[in-house]
Biopython code that builds the backbone (N, CA, C, O; Angstrom):
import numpy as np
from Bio.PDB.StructureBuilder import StructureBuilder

atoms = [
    (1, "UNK", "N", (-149.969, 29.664, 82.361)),
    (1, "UNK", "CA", (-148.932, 28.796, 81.844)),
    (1, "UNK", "C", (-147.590, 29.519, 81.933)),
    (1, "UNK", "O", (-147.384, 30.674, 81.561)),
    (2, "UNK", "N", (-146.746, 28.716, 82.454)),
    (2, "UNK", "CA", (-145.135, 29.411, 82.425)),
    (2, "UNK", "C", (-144.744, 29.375, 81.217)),
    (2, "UNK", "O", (-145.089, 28.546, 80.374)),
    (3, "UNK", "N", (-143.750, 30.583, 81.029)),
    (3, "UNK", "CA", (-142.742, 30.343, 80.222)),
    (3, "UNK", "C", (-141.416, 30.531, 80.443)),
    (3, "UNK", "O", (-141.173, 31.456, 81.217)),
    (4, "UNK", "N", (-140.364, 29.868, 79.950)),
    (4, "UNK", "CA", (-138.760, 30.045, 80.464)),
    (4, "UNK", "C", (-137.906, 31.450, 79.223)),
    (4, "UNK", "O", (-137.476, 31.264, 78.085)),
    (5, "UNK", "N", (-137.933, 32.668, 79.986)),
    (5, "UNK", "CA", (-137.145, 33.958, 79.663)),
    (5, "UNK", "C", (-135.914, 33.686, 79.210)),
    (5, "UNK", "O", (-135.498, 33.906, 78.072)),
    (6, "UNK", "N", (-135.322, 33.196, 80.121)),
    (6, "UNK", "CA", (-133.426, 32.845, 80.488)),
    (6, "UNK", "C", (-133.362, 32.014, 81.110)),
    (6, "UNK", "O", (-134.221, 31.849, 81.977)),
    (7, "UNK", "N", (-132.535, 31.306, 80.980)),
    (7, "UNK", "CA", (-131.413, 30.527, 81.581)),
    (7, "UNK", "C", (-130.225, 30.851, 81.970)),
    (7, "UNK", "O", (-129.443, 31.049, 81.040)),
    (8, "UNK", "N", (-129.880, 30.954, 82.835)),
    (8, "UNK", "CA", (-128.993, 31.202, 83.902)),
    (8, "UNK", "C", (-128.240, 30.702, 84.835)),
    (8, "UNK", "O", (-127.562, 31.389, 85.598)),
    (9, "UNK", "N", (-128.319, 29.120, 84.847)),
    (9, "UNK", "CA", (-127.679, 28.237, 85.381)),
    (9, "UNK", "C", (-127.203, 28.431, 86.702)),
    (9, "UNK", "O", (-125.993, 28.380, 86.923)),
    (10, "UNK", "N", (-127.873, 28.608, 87.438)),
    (10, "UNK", "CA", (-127.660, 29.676, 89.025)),
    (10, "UNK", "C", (-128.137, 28.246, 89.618)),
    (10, "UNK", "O", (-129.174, 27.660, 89.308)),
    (11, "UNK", "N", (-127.144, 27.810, 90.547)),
    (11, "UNK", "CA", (-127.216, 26.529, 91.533)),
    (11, "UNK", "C", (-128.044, 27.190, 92.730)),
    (11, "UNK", "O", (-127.787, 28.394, 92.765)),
    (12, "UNK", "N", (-128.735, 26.900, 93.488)),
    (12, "UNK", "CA", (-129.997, 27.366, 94.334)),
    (12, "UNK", "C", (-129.141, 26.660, 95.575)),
    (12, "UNK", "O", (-128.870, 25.468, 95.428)),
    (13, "UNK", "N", (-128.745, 27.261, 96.665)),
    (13, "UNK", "CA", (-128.153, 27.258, 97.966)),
    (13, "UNK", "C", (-129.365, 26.945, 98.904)),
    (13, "UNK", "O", (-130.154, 27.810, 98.526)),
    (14, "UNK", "N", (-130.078, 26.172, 100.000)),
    (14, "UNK", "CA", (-131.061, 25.953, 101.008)),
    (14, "UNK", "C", (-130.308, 27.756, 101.874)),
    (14, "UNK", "O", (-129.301, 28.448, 102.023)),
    (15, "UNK", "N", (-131.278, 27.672, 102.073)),
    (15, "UNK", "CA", (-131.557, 28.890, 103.163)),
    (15, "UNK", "C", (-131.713, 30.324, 102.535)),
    (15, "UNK", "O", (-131.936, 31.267, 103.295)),
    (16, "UNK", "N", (-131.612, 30.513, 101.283)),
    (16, "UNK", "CA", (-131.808, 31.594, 100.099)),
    (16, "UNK", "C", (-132.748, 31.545, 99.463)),
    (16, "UNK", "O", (-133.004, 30.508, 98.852)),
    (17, "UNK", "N", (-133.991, 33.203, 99.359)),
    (17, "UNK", "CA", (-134.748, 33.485, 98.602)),
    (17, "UNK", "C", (-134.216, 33.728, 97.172)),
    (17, "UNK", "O", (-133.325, 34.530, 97.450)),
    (18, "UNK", "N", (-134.164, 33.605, 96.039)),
    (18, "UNK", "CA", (-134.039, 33.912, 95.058)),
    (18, "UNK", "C", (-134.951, 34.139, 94.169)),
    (18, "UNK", "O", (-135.927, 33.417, 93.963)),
    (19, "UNK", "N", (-134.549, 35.634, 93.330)),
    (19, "UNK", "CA", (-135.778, 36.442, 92.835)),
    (19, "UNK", "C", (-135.266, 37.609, 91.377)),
    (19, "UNK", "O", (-134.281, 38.316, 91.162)),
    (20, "UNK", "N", (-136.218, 37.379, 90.821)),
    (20, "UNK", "CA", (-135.668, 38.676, 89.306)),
    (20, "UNK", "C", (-135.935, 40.140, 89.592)),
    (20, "UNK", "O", (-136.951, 40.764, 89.286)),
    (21, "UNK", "N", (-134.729, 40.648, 90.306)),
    (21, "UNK", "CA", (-134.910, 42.148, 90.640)),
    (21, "UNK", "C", (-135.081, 42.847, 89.725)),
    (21, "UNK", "O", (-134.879, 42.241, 88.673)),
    (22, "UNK", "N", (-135.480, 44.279, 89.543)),
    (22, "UNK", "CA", (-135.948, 45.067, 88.979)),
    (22, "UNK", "C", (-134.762, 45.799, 87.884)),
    (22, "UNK", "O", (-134.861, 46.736, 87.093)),
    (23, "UNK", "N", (-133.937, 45.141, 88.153)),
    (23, "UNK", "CA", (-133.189, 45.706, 87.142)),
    (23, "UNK", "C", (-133.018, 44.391, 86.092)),
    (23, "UNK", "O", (-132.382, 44.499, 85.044)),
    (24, "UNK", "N", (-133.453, 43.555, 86.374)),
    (24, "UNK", "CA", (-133.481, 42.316, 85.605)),
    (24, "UNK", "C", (-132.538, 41.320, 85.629)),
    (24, "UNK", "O", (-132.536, 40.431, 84.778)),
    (25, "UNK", "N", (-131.490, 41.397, 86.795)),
    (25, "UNK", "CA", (-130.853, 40.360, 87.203)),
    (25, "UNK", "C", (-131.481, 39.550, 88.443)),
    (25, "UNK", "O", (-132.474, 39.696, 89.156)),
    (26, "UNK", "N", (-130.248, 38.469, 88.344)),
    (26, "UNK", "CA", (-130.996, 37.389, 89.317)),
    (26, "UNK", "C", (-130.283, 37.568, 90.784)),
    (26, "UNK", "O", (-129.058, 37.445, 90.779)),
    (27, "UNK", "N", (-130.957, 37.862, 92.114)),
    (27, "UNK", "CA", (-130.620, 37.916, 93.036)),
    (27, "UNK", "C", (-131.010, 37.408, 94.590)),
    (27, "UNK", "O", (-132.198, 37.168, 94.806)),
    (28, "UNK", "N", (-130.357, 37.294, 95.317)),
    (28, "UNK", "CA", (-130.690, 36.391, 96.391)),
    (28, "UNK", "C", (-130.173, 36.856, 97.818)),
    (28, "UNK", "O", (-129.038, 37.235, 98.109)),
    (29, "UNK", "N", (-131.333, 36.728, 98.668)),
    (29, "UNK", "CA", (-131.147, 37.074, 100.220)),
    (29, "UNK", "C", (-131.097, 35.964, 101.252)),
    (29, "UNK", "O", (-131.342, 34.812, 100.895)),
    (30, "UNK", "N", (-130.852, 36.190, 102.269)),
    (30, "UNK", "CA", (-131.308, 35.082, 103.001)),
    (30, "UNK", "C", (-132.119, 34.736, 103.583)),
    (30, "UNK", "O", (-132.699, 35.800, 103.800)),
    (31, "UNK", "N", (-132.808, 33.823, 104.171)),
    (31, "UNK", "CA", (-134.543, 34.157, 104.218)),
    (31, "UNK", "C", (-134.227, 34.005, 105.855)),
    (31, "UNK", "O", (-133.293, 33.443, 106.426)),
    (32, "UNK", "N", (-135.817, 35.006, 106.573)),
    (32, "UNK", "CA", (-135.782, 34.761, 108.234)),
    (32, "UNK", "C", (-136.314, 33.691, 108.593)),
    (32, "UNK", "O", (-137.426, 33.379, 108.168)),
    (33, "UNK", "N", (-135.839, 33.162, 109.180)),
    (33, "UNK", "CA", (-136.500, 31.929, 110.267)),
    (33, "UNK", "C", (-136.955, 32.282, 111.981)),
    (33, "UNK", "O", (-136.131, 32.653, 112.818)),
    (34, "UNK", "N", (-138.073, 32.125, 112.194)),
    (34, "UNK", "CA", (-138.274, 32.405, 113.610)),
    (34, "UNK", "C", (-138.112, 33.417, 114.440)),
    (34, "UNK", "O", (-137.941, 33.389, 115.659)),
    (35, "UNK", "N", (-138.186, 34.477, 113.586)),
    (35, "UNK", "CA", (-138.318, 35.959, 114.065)),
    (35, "UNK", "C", (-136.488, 36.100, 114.166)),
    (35, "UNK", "O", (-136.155, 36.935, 115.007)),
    (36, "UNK", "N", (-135.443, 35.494, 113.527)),
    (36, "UNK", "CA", (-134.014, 36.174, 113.468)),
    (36, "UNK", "C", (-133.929, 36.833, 112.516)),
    (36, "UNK", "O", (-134.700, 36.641, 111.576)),
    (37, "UNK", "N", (-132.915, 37.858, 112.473)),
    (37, "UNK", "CA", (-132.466, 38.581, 111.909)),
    (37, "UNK", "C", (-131.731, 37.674, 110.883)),
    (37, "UNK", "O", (-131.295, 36.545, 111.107)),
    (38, "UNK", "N", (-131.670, 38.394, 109.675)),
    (38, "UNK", "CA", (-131.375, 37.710, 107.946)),
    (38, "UNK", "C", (-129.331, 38.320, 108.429)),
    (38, "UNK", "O", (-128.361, 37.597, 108.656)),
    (39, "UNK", "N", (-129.408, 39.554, 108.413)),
    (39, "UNK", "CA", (-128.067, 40.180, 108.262)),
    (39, "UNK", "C", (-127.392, 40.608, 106.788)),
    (39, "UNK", "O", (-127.662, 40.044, 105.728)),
    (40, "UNK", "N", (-127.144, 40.905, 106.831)),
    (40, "UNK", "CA", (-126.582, 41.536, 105.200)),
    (40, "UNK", "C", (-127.959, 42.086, 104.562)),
    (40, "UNK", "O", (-129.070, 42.149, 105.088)),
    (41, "UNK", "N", (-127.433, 42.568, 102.912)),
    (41, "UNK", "CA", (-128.381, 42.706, 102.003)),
    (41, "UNK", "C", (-128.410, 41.569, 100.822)),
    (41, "UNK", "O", (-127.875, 40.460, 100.823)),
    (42, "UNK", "N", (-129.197, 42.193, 99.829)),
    (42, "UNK", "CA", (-129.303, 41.329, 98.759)),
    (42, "UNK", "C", (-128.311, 41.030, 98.112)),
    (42, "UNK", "O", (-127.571, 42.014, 98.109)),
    (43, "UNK", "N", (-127.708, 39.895, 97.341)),
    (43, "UNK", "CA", (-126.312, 39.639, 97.025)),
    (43, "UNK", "C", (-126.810, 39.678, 94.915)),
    (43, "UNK", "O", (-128.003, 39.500, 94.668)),
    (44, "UNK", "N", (-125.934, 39.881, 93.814)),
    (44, "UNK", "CA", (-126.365, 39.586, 93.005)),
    (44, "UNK", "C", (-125.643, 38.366, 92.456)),
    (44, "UNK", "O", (-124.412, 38.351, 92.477)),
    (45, "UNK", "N", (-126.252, 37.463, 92.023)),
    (45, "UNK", "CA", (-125.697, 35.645, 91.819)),
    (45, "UNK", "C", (-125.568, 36.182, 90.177)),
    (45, "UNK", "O", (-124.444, 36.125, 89.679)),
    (46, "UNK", "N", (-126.667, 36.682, 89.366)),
    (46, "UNK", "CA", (-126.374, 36.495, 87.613)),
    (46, "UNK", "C", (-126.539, 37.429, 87.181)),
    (46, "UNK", "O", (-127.072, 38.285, 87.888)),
    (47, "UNK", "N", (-126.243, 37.693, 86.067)),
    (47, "UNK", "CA", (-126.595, 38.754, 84.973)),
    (47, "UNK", "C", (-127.538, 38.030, 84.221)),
    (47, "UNK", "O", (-127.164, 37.189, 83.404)),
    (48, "UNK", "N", (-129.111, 38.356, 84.483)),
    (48, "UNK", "CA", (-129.591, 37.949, 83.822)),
    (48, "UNK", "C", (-130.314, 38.890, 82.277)),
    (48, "UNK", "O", (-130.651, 38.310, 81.244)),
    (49, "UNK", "N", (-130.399, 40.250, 82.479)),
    (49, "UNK", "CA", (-130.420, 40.707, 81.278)),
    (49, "UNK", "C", (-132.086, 40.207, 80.915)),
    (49, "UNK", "O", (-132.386, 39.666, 79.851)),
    (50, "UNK", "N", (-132.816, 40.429, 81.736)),
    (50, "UNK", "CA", (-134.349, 40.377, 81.234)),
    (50, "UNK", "C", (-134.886, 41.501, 81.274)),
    (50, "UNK", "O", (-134.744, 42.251, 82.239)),
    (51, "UNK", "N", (-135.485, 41.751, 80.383)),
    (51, "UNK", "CA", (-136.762, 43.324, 80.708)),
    (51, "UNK", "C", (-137.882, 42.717, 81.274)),
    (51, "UNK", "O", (-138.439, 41.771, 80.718)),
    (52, "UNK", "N", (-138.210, 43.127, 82.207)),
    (52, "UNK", "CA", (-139.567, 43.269, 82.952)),
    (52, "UNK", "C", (-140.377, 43.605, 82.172)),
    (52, "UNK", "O", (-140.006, 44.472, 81.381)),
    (53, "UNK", "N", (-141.790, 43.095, 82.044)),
    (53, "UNK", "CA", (-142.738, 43.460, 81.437)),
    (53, "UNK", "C", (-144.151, 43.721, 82.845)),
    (53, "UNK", "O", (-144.357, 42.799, 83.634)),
    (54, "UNK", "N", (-144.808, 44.787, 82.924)),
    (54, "UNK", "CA", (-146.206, 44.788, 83.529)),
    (54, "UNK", "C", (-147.020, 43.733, 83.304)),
    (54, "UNK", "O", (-147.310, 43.228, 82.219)),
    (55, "UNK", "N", (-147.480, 43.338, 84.721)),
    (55, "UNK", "CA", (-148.636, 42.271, 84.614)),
    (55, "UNK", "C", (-148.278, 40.676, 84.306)),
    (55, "UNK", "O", (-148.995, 39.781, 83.858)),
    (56, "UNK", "N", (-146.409, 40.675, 84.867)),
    (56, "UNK", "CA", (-146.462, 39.660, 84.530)),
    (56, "UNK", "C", (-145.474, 39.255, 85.389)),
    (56, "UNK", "O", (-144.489, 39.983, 85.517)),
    (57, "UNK", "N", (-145.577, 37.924, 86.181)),
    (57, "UNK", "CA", (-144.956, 37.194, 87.569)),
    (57, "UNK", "C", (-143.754, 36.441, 87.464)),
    (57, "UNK", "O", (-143.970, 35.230, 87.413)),
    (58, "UNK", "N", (-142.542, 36.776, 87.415)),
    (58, "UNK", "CA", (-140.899, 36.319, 87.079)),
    (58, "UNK", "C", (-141.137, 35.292, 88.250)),
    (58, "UNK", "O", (-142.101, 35.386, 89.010)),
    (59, "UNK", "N", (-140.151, 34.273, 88.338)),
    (59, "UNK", "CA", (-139.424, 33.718, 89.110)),
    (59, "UNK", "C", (-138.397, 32.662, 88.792)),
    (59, "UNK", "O", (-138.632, 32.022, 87.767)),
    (60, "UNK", "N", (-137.308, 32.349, 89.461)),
    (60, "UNK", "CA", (-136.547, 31.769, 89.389)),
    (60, "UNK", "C", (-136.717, 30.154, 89.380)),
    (60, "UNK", "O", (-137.122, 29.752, 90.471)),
    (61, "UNK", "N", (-136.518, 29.166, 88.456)),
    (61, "UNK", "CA", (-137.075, 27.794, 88.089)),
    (61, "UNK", "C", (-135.524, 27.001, 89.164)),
    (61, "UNK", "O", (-134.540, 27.587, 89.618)),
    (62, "UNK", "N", (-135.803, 25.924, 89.227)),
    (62, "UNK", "CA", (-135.226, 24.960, 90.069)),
    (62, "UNK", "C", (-133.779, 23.985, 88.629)),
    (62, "UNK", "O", (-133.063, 23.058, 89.007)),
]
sb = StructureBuilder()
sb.init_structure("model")
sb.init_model(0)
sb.init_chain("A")
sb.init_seg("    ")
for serial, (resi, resn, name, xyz) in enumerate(atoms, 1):
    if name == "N":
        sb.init_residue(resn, " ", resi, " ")
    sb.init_atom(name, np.array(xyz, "f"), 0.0, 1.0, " ", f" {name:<3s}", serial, name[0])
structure = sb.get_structure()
């Protein structure tokens, strides 16, 4: 069963992975299509201010 951590109000762009990095903000790459190259690195979109806990699967809600 999910549960919602934060809210963060982060508008979701098509062509971007978005994901709760390890430092506990919210961040986003661009995803490959068809064996191209992405280009750049990871960008950070929020301060999200979560602690990570072990054994347990973050992701970003719609």
């Amino acid at each position: 069963m999910a549960e919602k951590v934060e809210k963060t109000g982060v508008t979701k762009e098509a062509g971007y992975l978005y994901y709760l990095g390890k430092d506990g903000h919210v961040w986003r790459t661009k995803m490959a299509r068809g064996g191209k190259k992405t280009g750049g690195g990871p960008e950070k979109v929020a301060d999200a201010g979560v602690t990570r806990e072990d054994k347990f699967l973050y992701y970003i809600d719609k």
